[in-house]
C-alpha positions as CSV (number, residue, x, y, z in Angstrom):
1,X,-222.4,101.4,-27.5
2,X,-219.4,103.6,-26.3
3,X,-219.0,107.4,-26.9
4,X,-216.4,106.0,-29.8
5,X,-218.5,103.8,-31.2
6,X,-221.3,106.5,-31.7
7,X,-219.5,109.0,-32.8
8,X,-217.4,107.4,-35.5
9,X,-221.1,105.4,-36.9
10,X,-221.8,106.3,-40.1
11,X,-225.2,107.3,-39.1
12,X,-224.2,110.7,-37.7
13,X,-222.1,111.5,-40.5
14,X,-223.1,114.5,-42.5
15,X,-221.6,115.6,-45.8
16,X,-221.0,118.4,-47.7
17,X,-223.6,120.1,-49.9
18,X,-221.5,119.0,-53.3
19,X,-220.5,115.6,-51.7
20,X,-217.3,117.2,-50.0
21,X,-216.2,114.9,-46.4
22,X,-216.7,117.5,-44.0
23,X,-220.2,119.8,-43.6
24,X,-221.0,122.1,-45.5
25,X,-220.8,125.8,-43.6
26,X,-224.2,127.7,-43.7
27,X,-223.5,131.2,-42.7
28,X,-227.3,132.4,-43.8
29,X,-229.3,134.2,-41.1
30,X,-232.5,133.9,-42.7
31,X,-233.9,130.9,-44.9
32,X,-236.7,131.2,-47.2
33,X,-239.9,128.7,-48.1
34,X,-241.3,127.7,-51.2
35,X,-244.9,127.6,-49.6
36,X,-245.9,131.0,-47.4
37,X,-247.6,128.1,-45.2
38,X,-244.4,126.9,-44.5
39,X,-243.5,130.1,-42.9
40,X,-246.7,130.0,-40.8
41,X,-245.8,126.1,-39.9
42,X,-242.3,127.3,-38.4
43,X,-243.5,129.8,-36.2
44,X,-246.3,127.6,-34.9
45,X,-243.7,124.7,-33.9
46,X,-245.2,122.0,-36.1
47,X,-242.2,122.2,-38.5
48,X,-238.4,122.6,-37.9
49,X,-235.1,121.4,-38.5
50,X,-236.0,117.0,-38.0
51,X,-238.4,118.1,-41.7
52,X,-235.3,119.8,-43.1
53,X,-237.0,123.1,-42.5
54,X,-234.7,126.3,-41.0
55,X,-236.3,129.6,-40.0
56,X,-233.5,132.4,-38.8
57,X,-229.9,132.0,-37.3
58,X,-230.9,132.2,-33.7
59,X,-232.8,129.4,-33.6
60,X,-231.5,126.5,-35.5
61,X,-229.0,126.2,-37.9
62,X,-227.6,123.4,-40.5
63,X,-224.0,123.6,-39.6
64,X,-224.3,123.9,-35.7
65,X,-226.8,121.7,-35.8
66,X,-224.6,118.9,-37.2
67,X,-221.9,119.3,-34.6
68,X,-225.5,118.9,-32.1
69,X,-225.5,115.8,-33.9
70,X,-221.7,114.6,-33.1
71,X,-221.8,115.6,-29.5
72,X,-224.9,114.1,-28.7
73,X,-223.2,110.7,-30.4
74,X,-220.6,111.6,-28.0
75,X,-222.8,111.7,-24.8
76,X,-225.2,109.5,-25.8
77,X,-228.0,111.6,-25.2
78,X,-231.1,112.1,-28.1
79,X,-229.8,115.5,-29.2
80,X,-227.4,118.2,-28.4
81,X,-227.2,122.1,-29.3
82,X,-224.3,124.1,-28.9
83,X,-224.4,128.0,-27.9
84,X,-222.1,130.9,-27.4
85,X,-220.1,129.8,-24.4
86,X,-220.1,127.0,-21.4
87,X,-222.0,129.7,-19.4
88,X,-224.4,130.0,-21.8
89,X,-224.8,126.4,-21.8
90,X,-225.2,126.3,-17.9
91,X,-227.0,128.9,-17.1
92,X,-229.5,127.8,-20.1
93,X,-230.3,124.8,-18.9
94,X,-231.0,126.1,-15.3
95,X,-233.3,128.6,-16.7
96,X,-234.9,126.1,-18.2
97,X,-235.2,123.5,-15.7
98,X,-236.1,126.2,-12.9
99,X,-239.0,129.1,-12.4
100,X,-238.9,131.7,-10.1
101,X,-239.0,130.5,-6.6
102,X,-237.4,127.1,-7.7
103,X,-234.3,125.5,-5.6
104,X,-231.2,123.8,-6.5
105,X,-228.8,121.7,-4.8
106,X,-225.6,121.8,-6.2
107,X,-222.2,120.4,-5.2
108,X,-219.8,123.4,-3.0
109,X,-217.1,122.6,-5.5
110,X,-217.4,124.2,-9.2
111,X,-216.2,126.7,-11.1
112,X,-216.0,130.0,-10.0
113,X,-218.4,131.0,-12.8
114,X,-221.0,128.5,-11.9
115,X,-221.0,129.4,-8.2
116,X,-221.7,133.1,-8.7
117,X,-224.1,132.4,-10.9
118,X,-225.9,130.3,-8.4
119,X,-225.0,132.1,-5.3
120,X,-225.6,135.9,-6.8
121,X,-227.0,135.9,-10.3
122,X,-229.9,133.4,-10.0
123,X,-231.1,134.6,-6.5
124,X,-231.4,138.0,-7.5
125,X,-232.5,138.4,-10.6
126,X,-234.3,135.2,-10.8
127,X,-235.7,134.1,-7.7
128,X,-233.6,130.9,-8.2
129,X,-232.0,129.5,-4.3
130,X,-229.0,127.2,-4.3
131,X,-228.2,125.1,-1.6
132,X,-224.2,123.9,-1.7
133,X,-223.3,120.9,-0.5
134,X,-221.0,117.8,-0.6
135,X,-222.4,116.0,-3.6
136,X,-220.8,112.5,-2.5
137,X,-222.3,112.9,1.2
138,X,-225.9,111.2,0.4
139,X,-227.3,112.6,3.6
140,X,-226.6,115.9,2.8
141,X,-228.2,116.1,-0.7
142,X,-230.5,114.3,0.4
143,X,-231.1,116.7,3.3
144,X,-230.6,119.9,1.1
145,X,-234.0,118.7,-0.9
146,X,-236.9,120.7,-0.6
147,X,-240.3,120.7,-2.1
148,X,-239.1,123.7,-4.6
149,X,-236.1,122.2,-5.7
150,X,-236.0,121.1,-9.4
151,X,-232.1,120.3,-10.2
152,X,-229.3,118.1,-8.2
153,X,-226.4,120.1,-10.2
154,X,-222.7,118.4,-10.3
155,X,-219.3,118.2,-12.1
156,X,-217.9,115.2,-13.1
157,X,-214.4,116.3,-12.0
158,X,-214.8,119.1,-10.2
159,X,-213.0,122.6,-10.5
160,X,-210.5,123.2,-9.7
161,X,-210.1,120.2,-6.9
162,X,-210.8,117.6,-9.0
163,X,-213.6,116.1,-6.6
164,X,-215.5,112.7,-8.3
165,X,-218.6,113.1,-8.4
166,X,-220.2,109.5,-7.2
167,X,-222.7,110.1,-10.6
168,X,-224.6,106.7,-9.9
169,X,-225.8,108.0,-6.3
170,X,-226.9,111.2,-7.8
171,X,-228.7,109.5,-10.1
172,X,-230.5,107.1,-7.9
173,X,-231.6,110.7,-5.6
174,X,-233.1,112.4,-8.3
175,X,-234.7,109.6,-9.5
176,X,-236.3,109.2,-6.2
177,X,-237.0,113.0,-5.9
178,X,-238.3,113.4,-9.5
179,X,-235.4,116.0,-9.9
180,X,-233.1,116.2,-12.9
181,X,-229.4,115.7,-12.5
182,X,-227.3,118.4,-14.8
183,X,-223.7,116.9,-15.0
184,X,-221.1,119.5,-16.5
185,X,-218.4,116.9,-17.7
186,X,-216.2,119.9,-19.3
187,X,-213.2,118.1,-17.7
188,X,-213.7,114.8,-18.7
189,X,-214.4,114.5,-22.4
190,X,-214.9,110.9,-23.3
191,X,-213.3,110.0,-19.8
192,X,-216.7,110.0,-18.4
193,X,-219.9,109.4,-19.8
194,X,-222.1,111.1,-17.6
195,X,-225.8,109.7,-19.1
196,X,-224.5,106.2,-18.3
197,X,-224.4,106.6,-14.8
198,X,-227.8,108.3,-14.6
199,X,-227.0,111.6,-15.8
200,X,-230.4,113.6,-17.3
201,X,-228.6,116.4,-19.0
202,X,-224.9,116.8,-19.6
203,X,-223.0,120.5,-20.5
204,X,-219.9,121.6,-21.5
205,X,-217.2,124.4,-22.0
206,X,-216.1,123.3,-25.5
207,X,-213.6,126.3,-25.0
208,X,-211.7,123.8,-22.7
209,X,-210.6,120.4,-24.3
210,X,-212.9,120.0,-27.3
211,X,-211.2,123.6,-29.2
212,X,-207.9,122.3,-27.9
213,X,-206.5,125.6,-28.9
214,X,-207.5,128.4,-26.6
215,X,-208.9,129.7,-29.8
216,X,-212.6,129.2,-29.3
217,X,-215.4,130.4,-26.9
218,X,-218.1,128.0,-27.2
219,X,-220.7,125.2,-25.3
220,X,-223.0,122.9,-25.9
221,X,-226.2,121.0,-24.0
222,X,-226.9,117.2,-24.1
223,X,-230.1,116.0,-23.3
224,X,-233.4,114.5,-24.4
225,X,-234.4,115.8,-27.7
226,X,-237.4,117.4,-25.8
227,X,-235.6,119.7,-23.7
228,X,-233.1,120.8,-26.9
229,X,-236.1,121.7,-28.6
230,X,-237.6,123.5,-25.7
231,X,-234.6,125.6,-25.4
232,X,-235.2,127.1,-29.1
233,X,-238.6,127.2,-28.5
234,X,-240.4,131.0,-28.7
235,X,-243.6,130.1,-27.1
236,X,-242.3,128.4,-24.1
237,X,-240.0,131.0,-22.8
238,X,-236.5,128.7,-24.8
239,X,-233.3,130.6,-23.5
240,X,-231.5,129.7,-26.5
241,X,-234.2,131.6,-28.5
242,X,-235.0,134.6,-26.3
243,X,-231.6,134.9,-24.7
244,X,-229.8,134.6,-28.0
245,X,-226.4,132.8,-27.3
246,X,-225.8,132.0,-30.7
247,X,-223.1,130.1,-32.3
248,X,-221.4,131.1,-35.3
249,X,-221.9,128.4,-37.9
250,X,-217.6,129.2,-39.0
251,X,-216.9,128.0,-35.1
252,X,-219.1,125.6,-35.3
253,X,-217.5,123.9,-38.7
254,X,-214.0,124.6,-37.0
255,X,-215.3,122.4,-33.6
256,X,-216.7,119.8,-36.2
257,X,-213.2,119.2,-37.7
258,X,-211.5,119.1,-34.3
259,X,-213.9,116.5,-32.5
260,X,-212.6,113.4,-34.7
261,X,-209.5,113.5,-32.9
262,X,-210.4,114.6,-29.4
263,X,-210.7,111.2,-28.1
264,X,-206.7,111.2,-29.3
265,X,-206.0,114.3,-27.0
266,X,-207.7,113.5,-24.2
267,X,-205.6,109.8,-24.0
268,X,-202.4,111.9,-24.4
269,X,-203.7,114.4,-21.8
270,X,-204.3,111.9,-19.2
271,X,-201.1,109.6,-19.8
272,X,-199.2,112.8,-19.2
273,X,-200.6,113.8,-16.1
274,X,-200.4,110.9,-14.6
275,X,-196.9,110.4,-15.3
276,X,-196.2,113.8,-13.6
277,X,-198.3,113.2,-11.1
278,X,-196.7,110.0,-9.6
279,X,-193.4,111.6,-10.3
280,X,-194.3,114.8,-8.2
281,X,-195.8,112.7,-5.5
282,X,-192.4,110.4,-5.6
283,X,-190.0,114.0,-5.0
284,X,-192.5,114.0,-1.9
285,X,-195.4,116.8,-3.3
286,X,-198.5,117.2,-2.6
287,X,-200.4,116.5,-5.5
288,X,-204.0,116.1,-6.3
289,X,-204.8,114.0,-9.1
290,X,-208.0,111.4,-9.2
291,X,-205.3,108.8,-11.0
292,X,-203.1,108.6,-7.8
293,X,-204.3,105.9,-5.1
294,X,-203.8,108.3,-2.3
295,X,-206.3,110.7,-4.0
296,X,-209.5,110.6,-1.7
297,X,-211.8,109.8,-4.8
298,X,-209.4,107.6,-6.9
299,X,-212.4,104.4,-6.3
300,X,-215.1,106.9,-6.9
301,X,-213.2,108.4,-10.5
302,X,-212.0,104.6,-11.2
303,X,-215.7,103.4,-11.2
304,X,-217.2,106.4,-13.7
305,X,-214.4,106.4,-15.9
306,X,-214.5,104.7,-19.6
307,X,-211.9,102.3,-20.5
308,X,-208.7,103.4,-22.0
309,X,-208.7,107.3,-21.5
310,X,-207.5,107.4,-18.3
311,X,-208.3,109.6,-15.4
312,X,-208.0,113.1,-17.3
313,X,-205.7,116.0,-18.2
314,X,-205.7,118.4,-14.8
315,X,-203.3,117.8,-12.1
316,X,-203.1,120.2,-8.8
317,X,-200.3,120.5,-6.7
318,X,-200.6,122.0,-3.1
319,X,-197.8,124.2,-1.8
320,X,-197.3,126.2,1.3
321,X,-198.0,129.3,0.1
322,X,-199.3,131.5,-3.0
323,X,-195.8,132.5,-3.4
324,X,-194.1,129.6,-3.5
325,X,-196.2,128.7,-6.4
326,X,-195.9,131.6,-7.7
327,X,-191.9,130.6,-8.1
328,X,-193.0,127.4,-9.3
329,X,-194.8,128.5,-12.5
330,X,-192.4,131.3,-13.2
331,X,-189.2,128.8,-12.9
332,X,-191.5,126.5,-15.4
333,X,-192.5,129.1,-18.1
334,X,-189.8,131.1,-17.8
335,X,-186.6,129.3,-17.9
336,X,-188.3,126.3,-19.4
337,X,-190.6,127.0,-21.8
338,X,-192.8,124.7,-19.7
339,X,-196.4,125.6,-20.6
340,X,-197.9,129.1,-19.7
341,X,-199.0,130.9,-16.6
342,X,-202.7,131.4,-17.7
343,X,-206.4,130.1,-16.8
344,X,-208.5,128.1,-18.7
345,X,-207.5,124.2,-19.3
346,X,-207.4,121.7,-22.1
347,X,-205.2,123.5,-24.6
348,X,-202.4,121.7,-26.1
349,X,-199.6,123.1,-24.2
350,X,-199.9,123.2,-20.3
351,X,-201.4,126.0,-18.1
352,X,-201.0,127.1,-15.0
353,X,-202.5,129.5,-12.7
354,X,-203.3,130.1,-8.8
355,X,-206.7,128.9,-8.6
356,X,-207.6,131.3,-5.2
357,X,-206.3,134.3,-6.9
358,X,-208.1,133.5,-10.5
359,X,-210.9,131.0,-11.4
360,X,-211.9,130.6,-8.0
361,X,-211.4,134.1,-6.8
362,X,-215.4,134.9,-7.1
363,X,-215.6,132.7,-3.7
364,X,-214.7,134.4,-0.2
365,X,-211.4,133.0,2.2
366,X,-214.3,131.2,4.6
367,X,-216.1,129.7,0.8
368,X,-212.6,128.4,-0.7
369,X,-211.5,126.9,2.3
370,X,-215.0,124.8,2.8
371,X,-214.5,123.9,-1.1
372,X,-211.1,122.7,0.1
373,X,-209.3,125.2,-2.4
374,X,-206.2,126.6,-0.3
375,X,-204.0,129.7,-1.0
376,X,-201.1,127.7,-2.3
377,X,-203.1,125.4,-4.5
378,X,-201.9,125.5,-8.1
379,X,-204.0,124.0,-11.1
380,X,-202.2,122.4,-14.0
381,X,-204.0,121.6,-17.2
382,X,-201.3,119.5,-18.5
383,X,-200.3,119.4,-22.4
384,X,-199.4,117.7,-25.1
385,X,-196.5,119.3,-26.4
386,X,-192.5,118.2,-26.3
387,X,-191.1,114.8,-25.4
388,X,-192.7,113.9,-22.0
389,X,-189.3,112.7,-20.5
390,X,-188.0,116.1,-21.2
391,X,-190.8,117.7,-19.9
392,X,-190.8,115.8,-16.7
393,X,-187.2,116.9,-15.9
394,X,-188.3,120.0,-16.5
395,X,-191.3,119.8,-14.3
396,X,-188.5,117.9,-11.6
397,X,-185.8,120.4,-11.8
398,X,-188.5,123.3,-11.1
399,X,-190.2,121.4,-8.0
400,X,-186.5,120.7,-6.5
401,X,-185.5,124.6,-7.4
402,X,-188.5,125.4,-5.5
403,X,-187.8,123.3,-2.3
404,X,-184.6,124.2,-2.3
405,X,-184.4,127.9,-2.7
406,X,-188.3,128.6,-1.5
407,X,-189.2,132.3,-2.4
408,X,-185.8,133.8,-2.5
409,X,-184.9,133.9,-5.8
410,X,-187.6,134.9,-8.1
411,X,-186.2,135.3,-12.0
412,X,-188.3,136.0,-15.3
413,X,-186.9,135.7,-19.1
414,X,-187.0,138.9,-20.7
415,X,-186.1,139.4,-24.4
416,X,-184.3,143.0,-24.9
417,X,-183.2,144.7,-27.9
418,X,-180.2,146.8,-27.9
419,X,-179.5,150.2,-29.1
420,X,-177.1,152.7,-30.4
421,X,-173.2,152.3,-29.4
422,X,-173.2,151.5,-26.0
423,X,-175.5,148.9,-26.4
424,X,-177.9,150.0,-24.2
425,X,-181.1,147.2,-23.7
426,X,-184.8,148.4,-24.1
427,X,-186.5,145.0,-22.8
428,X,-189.3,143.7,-25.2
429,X,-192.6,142.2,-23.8
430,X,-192.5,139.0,-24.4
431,X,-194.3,135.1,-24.7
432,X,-192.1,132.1,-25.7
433,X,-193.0,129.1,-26.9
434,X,-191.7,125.8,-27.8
435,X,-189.2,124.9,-25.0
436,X,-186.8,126.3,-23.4
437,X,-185.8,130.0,-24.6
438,X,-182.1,130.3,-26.0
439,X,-179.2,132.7,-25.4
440,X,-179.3,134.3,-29.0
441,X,-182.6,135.9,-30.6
442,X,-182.6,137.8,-34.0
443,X,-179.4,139.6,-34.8
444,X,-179.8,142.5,-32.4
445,X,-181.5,140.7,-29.9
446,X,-180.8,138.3,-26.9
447,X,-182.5,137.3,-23.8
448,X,-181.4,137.9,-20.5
449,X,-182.8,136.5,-16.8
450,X,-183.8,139.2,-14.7
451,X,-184.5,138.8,-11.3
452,X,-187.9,140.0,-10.4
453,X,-189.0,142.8,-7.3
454,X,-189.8,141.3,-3.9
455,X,-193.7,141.1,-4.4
456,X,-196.6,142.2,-1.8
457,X,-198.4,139.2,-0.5
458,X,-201.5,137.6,-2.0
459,X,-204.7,138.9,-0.8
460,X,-206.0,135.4,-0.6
């Protein structure tokens, strides 16, 4: 059955407590027993949540276990548990999977996060080696296995590059090798299902496209419903449990109500990007986006892909220099309204930022450039907002600007307020939104275009 199928059965659907259509919120930290055995029961493991049994907010609760319940419909794992954060999520699951002096192989591209936590975190404090390679070179993960390694470790799509992950070869490895592949598909939301192409355990960022919003810090683990309980589990060492990266049962509800139209967003998304992406790579850019035939893993991304949601909602674009880039987004935000100069991805308006100098800054020059993640390399987590015909012209205008002027002419919007009789402006600090920003503000207000100071180059 497909992810949309699953999620939309009746069989996952929970109700609340007084018949209401959406869950019930359980903000309780504690829950009492009729029986005192019943107490003695939880604590011991042989009761829980599956006998409608709950014993303290850090391990399980109602309401975030019901949105457990959706994504693991989602994934098509057995069950699902969602925590505090995506790095909660990934560096739960490694715990779990790994002791100390344990190895992993795990593909050179992913997020910044990730690889310091492989590459410094898990080393030192855990005793926990990484070895980074090329996922889709067989030879080399199969080369990088050892007799401690535990986890082959992947992204669907990877960060910020957009690699494919060739899932079915990973698979057929750790098979072989009686290792467990970990996919993180935070990317790819119902554009990949990871557990269909061999996948053991699948995590997320639901801060990304899930919230939607840029309003919510959250994750969430897939997997066998052995695993999920082991990770809650306070005699065999659960992170979830002893590390205590709780959700809050109100973020939970709010993700519950948000999921039913992700699959929605995550079309949109996609159709988007690839409309600006074959638009940028007509006006002659260098654009990375697994949709395009010239990408390197357009075969690889067509074959994992589900029908109908396309090739997902991140785009990158290549340019010369970290400054010219920099132009770019400014021209786009600035005098457009186009989307935001910020990290993160999957919100409903677009995002930009200069990977090297942000989410992938935790790597060294030598690391970035064997992840193939150059200076100049933009990442654009493309939105939903506006009509997309006027935000391609807008995306068009600011690529040709660029091109055409290079780093020359640098301008920011900046909303100023003026004072007393001669008028004089005091600028205000300011965020727009919706479009592009117009000549007149409030009464006493009005913007003005400011050209910015020559800047000092990027350290990157």
């Amino acid at each position: 059955m497909e992810a949309l199928q699953r999620v939309t059965s009746m069989k996952i659907k929970e109700f609340g407590e007084y018949g209401g259509v959406n869950p019930s919120i359980e903000v309780s930290t504690t829950f009492t027993v009729l029986d005192p055995a019943t107490l003695d029961e939880l604590f011991l493991g042989h009761t829980g949540p599956q006998h409608g049994c709950f014993l303290y907010g850090r391990s399980f609760n109602p309401t975030v276990r019901a949105l457990g319940r959706h994504l693991a419909a989602m994934e098509g794992t057995e069950a699902a548990y969602a925590c505090s954060s995506g790095m909660a999520a990934i560096s739960s699951t490694l715990m779990a999977l790994c002791n100390s002096g344990d190895h992993i192989v795990c593909s050179s591209t992913v997020y910044g996060g990730t690889f310091s936590l492989l590459k410094s975190f898990l080393p030192i404090k855990c005793n926990i080696s990484t070895t980074f390679v090329n996922v889709n070179d067989v030879d080399a993960v199969t080369a990088a296995i050892n007799d401690k390694t535990k986890v082959i470790y992947a992204e669907a799509q990877s960060n910020p590059t957009l690699v494919a992950s060739d899932l079915p070869s990973l698979a057929k490895i750790a098979r072989e090798k009686g290792l467990k592949l970990v996919v993180d598909n935070t990317f790819t939301p119902y554009v990949v299902s990871p557990v269909k192409h061999g996948a053991d355990i699948v995590v997320h960022s639901m801060t990304k496209f899930m919230s939607g919003a840029s309003d919510i810090i959250a994750g969430v683990v897939c997997g066998p419903a052995r695993f999920i309980d082991d990770l809650m589990n306070l005699h065999t060492a659960g992170p979830f449990m002893l590390l205590g990266p709780t959700m809050d049962p109100k973020v939970a509800s709010e993700l519950l109500l948000r999921l039913p139209h992700l699959p929605v967003r995550m079309q949109e998304h996609s159709r988007r990007a690839l409309y600006f992406a074959q638009g940028l790579e007509a006006l002659g850019a260098k654009v990375v986006y697994p949709g395009l035939p010239s990408h390197p893993g357009h075969k690889t991304m067509a074959s994992i892909t589900n029908n109908g949601f396309g090739f997902g909602g991140v785009l990158g674009i290549e340019f010369e220099s970290a400054e010219l880039a920099d132009v770019f987004m400014q021209r786009l935000q600035n005098k457009h309204g186009f989307g935001y100069i910020a990290v993160s991805l999957g919100y409903f308006d677009t995002l930009m930022c200069i990977s090297a100098s942000s989410t992938s800054s935790e790597l060294s020059a030598d690391q970035r450039a064997a992840a193939g993640i150059p200076s100049g390399y933009l990442r654009m987590s493309v939105g939903i907002t506006g009509v997309v015909e006027q935000r391609w012209e807008q995306l068009r205008e600011s690529y040709e600007f660029v091109k055409r002027v290079g780093t020359s002419s640098q301008y920011k919007a900046v909303k100023v307020k003026r004072h007393g009789e001669d008028h004089t402006a005091a600028p205000i600090l300011w965020w727009h939104s919706e479009g592009p920003l117009s000549e007149k503000a409030e009464d006493d207000e009005e913007v003005e275009f400011c050209k910015l100071p020559a800047k000092r180059p990027r350290a990157v």
